[in-house]
VOGU-3710 file (C-alpha; in Angstrom, 3 decimals, decimal comma):
1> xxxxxxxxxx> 1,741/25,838/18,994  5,154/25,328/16,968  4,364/22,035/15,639  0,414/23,061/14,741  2,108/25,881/13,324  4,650/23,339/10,860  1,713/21,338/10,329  -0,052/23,560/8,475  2,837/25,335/6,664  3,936/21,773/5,656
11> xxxxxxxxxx> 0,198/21,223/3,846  0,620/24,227/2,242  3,293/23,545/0,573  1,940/20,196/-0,661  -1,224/22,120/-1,906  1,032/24,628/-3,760  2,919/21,848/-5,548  -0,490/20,401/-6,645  -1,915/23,729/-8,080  1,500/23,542/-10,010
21> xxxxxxxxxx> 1,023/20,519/-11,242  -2,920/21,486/-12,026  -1,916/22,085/-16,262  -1,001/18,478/-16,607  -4,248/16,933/-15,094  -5,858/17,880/-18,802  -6,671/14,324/-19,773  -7,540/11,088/-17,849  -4,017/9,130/-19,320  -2,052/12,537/-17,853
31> xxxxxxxxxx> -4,182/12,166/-13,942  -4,059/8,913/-13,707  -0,150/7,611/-15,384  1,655/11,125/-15,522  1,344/10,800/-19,718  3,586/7,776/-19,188  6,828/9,681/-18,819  8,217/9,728/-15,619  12,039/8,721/-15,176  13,468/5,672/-13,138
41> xxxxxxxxxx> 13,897/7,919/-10,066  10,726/9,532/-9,478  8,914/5,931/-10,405  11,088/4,444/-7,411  10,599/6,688/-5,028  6,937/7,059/-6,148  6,952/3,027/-5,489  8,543/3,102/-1,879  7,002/6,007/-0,635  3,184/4,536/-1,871
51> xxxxxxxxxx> 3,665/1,282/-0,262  5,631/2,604/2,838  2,639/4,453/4,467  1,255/4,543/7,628  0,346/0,983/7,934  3,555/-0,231/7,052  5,377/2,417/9,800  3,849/2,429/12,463  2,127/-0,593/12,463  5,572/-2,435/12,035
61> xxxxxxxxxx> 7,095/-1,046/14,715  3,755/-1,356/16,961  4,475/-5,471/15,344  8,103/-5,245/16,355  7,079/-4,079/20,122  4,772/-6,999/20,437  6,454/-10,310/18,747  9,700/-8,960/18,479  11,877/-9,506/15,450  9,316/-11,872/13,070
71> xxxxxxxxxx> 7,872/-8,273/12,310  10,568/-7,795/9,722  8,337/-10,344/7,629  5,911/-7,974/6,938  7,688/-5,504/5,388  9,670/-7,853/3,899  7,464/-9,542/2,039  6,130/-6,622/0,360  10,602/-6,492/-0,930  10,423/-10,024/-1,825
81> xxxxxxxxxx> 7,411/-9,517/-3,998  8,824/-6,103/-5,929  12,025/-7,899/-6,692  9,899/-11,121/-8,169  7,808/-8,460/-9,853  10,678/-6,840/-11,845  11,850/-10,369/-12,778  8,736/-11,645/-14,270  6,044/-8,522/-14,922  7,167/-5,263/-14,936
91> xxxxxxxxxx> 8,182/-5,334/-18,569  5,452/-6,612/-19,716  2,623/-4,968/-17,760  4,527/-1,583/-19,119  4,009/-2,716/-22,913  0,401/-2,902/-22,602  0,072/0,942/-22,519  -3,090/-0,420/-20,103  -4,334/2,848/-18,271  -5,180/0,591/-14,742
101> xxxxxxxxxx> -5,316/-2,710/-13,205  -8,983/-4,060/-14,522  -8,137/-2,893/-18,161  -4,992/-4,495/-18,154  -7,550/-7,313/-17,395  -9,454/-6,759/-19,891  -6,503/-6,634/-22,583  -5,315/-10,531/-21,251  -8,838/-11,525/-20,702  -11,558/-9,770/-21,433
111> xxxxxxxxxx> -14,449/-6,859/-20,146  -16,267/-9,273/-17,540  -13,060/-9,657/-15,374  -12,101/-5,842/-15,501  -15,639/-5,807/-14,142  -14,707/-8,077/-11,653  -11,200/-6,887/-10,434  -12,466/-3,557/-10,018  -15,336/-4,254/-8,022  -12,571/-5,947/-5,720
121> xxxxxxxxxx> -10,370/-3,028/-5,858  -12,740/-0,525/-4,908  -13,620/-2,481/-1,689  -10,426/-3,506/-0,903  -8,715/-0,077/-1,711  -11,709/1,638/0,403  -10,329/-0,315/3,290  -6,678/0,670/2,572  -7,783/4,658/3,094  -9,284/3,938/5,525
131> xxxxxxxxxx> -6,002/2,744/7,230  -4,296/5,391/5,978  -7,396/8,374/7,878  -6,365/6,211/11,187  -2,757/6,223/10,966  -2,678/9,940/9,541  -4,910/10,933/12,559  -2,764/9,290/15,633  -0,461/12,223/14,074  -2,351/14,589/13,651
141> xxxxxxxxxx> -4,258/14,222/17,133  -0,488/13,754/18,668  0,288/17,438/16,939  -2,719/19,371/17,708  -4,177/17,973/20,402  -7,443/16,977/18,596  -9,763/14,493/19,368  -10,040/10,600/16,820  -12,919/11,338/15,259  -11,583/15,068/14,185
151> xxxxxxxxxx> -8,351/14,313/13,535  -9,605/11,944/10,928  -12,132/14,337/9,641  -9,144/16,652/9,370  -6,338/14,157/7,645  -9,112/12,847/5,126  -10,441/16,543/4,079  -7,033/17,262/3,130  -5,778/14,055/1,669  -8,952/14,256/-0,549
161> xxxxxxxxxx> -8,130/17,822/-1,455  -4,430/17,407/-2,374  -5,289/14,509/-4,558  -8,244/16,256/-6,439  -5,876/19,012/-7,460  -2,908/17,802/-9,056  -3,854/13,803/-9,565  -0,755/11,567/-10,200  1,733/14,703/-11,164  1,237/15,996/-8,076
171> xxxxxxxxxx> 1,846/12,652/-6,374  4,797/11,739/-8,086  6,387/15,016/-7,176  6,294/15,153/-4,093  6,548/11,364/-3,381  10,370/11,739/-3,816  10,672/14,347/-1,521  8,083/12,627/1,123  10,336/9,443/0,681  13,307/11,333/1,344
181> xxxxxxxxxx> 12,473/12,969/4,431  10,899/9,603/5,900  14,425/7,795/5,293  16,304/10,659/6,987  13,972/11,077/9,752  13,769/7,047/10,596  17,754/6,777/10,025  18,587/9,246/12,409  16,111/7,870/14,932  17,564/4,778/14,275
191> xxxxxxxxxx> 21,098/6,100/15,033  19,921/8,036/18,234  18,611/5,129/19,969  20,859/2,608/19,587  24,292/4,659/20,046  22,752/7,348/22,258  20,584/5,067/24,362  21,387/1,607/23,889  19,762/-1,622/25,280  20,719/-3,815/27,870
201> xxxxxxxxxx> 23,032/-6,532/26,390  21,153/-9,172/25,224  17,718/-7,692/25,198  17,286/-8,124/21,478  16,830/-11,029/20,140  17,102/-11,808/16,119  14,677/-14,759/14,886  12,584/-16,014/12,221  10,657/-18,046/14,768  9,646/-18,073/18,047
211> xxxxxxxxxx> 6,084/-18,228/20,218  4,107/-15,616/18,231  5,302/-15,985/15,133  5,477/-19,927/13,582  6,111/-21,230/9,834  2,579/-20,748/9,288  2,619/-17,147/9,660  5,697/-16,749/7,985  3,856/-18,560/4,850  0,995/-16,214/5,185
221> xxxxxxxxxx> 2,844/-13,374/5,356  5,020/-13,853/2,248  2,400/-15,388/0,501  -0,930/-13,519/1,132  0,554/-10,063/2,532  3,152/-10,212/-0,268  1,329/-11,395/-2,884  -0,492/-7,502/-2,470  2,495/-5,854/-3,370  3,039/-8,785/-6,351
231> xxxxxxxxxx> 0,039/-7,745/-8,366  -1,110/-4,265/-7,310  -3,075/-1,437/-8,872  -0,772/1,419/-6,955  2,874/-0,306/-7,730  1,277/-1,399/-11,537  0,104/2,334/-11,849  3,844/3,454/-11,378  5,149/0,925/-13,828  2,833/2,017/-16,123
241> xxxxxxxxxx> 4,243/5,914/-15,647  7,480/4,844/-16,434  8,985/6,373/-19,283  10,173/2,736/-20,800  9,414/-0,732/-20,211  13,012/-1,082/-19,202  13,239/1,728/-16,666  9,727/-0,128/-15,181  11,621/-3,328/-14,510  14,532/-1,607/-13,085
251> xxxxxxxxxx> 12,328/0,422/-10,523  10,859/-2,737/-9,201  14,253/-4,241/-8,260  15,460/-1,072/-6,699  12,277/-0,613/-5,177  12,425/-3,917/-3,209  16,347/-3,375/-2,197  14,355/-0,062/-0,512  12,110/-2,236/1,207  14,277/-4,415/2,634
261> xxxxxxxxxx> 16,149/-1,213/4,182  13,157/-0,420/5,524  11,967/-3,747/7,061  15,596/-3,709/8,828  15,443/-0,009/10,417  11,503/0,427/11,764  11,905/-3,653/13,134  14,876/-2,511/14,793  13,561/0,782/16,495  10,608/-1,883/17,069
271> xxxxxxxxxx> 12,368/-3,984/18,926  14,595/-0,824/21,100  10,722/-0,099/22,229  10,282/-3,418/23,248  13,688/-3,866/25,401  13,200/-0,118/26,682  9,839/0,664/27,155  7,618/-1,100/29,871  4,935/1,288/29,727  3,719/2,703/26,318
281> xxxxxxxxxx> 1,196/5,303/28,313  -1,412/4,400/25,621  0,902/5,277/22,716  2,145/3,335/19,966  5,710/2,640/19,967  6,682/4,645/17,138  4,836/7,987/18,508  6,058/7,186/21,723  9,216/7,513/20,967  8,955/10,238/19,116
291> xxxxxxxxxx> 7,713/12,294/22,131  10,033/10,826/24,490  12,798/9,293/23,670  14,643/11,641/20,881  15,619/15,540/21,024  12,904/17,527/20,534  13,893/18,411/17,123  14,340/14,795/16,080  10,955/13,414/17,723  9,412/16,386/15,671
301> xxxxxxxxxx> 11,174/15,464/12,591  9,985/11,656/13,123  6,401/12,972/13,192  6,671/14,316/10,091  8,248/11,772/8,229  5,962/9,958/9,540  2,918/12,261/8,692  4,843/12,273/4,935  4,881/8,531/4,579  1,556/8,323/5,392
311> xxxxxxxxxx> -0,091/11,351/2,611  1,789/9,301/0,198  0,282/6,176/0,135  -3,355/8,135/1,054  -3,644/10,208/-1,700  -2,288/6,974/-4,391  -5,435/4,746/-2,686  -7,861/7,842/-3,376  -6,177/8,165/-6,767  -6,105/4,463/-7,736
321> xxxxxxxxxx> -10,161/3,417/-6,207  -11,609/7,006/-7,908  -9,783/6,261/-11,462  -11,172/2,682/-11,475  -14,297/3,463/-10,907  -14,536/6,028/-13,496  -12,366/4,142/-15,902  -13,368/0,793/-15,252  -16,644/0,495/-13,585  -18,393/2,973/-15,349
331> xxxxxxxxxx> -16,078/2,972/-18,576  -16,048/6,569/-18,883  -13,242/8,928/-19,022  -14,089/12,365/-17,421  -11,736/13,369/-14,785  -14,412/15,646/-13,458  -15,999/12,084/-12,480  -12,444/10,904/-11,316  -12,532/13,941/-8,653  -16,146/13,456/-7,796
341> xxxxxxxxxx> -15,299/9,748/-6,948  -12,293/10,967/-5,124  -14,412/12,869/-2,845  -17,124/9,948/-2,213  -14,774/7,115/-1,968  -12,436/9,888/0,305  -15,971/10,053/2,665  -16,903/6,327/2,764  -13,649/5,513/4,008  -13,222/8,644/6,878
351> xxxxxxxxxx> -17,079/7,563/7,815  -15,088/3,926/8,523  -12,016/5,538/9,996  -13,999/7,529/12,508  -14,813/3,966/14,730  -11,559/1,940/13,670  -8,034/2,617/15,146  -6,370/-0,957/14,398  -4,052/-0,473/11,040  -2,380/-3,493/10,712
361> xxxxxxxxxx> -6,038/-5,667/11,290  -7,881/-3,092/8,695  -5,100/-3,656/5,762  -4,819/-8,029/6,829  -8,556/-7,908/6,510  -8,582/-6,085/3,380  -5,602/-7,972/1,494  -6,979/-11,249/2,243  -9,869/-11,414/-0,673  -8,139/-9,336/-2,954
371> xxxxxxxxxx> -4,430/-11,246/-2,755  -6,332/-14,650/-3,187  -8,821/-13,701/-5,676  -6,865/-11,747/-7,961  -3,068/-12,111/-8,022  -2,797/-15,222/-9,165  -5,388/-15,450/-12,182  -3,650/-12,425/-13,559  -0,033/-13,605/-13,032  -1,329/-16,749/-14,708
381> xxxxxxxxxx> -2,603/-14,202/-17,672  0,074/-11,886/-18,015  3,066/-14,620/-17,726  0,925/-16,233/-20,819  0,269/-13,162/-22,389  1,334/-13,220/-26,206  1,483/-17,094/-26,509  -2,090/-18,243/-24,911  -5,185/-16,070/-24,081  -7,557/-16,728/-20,911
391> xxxxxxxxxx> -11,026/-18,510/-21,106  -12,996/-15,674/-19,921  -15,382/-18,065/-18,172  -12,796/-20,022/-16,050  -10,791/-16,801/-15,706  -13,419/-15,298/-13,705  -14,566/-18,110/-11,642  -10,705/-18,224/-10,563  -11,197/-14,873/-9,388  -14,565/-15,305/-7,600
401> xxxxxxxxxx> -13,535/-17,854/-6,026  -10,141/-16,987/-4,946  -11,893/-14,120/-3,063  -14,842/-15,943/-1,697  -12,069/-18,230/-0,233  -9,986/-15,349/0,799  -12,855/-13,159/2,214  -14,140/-15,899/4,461  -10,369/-15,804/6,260  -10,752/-12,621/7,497
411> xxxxxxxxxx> -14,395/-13,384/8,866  -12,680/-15,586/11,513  -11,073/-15,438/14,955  -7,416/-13,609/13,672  -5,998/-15,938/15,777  -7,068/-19,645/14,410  -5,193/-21,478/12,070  -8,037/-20,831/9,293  -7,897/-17,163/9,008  -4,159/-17,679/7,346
421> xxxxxxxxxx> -5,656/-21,324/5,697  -8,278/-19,756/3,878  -6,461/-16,974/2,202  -3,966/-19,386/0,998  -6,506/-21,816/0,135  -8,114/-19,172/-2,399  -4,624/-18,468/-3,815  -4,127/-22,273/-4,774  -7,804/-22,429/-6,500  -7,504/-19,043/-7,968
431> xxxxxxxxxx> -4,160/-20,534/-9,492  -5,931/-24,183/-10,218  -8,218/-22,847/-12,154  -6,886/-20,020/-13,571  -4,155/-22,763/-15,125  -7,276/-24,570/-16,345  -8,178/-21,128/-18,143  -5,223/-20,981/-20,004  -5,334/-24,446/-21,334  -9,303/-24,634/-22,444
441> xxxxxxx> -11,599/-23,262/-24,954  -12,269/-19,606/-25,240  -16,176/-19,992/-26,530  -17,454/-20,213/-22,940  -17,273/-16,603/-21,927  -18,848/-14,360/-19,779  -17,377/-11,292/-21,714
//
């Protein structure tokens, strides 16, 4: 009953910093960027705790348990992309003043490819909630005792109600807080493990390479997987809530020097799990552990840094799809349509949720498309922003077919050769031709 008890004192007290942060959700610019004023601190910690949800958690350390140490990749990646982010956008995507991702687009390029990218944003980010319902509801069902399918009834209901209150405020608030406890809680695990219950000499084993994980893979991951982080309407919606252009390049550099922290600690309770633990008992690793192989007040604390990590990447997706629909989609600016979108695209994804449980193959699947279609056209654009502007025409074929190409890799066996080909495959003729943009005519346009 205790840890029911916490669980529902802890989501009060994330509903009651929303309803305080109600009086600044007054105009779309204030729910969606925070009025653009948010200092280097909050943005970082906004930016780690956003991309370090459930996915990344537990499904690194479910990674780690499996092929061992090549799991670090797929955090790291996502640290590798944040630092080549603050080197070469984060500046500039902050000077725009663009309110999201597809009208930054349509500032570089022009209204048919903010069409475009947010039709591929609201799909992909639909699928990105929906990992966040699963991994929120292995917690939730490990607290309570609940059933899937309710759990993720449960976790979605309020993840969709905390965001419709306070919108990005809210968020950024209590990100730093949710960020903090996650760090203490996986630290201390960390330390618990290894000093209080170390491995057998020997039993782990550091490597880039070995049987499940080869160069191709490693290319994929840094590439495709970390190509999402690169260009991404969550981490660009943070920039853009920075209080300078300055601050917003600095946050992306300390942002990946966080992620690689990160990769380093869950891959390394990862691989404790997988020198041991023989039998997981139909856990994942990271629950598992936290039930039986810490103090009672430690596994606790684990589940709810866990539990944090997760609500603060949820409630960014919901924020991030609903605002570019509204904004984008349907060019209108009412936040009472941002909330109603909140609640549909918060439904479409638990509806989802309630028959998936794999994270890590619901956010590969959903990446695939969107990394390939998208990220490199717009690096092209925004690199060449100021000095050339896009063909619209070109621009947008680069897209569409950078996602075709991308899409099609995930409608393979995971396992073949072409489900990492084809993502990377769309990347290099999403790049081709968005070069070939930047170089030609602007009168054939779509837009």
């Amino acid at each position: 009953m205790l840890p029911t008890a916490l669980l529902i004192l802890y989501g009060i007290v994330l509903l009651i910093i929303a309803a305080a942060s109600l009086k600044y959700a007054d105009t779309l610019d204030n729910f969606l960027v925070a009025g653009r004023s948010q200092r280097k601190a909050l943005v970082v910690a906004s930016m780690l705790a956003s991309t370090i949800g459930g996915g990344l958690t537990i499904g690194t350390v479910t990674k780690a348990y499996g092929m061992g140490f090549p799991a670090f990749w797929f955090v790291a990646a996502g640290a590798i992309a944040h630092f080549l982010q603050g080197a070469l956008l984060s500046r500039k995507v902050r000077e725009t003043e663009a309110v999201t991702l597809p009208d930054l687009a349509a500032r570089l390029v022009g209204p048919s490819l903010r069409t475009l990218t947010s039709m591929i944003i609201l799909i992909t980010w639909i699928g990105i909630a929906t990992a966040q319902f699963v991994a929120a509801a292995k917690i939730v069902s490990g607290i309570t005792g609940l059933g899937h399918q309710a759990a993720v009834l449960a976790a979605a209901a309020f993840m969709v109600a905390y965001t419709l209150i306070g919108g990005q405020k809210s968020v950024l608030r209590t990100d730093l807080f949710q960020f903090g406890f996650l760090a203490i809680a996986l630290l201390a695990a960390l330390a618990w493990l290894f000093i209080g219950s170390p491995p057998a000499a020997g039993a782990i084993r550091v490597e880039i390479f070995n049987a499940k994980f080869g160069f191709l893979d490693l290319l994929y991951y840094v590439i495709v997987l970390g190509g999402s982080y690169f260009i991404c309407p969550m981490m660009f919606s943070r920039i853009l809530s920075a209080d300078t252009p300055a601050n917003a390049r600095k946050s992306s550099f300390m942002s990946g020097f966080g992620m690689l922290a990160f990769a380093l600690v869950v891959t390394f309770i990862g691989l404790w799990a997988k020198a041991s633990v023989a039998d997981l008992g139909g856990l994942d690793p990271l629950n598992f552990i936290a039930r039986n192989s810490v103090p009672g007040a430690l596994g606790t604390l684990l589940i709810f840094g866990l539990l944090a990590a997760i609500l603060s990447t949820g409630d960014t997706v919901l924020l991030t799809a609903a605002g570019v629909l509204e904004h984008d989609l349907l060019k209108k600016s009412s936040l009472t349509g941002v909330r109603v979108w909140t609640v549909v695209i918060g439904a479409v994804a638990a509806a989802i949720a309630l028959f998936q449980t794999d994270i890590i193959g619901i956010l590969i699947k959903t990446y695939n498309g969107y990394t390939a279609g998208i990220v490199p056209a717009l690096f092209v654009a925004i690199t060449l922003s100021g000095r050339r502007r896009m063909n619209p025409a070109l621009t947008f074929a680069a897209v569409a077919a950078g996602y075709a190409l991308g899409t099609a890799g995930s409608f393979v066996p995971s396992s073949s050769a072409a489900a990492k080909l084809l993502p990377m495959a769309g990347l290099a003729t999403s790049a081709i031709l968005a070069l070939l943009a930047a170089y030609a005519p602007r009168k054939a346009s779509l837009g």
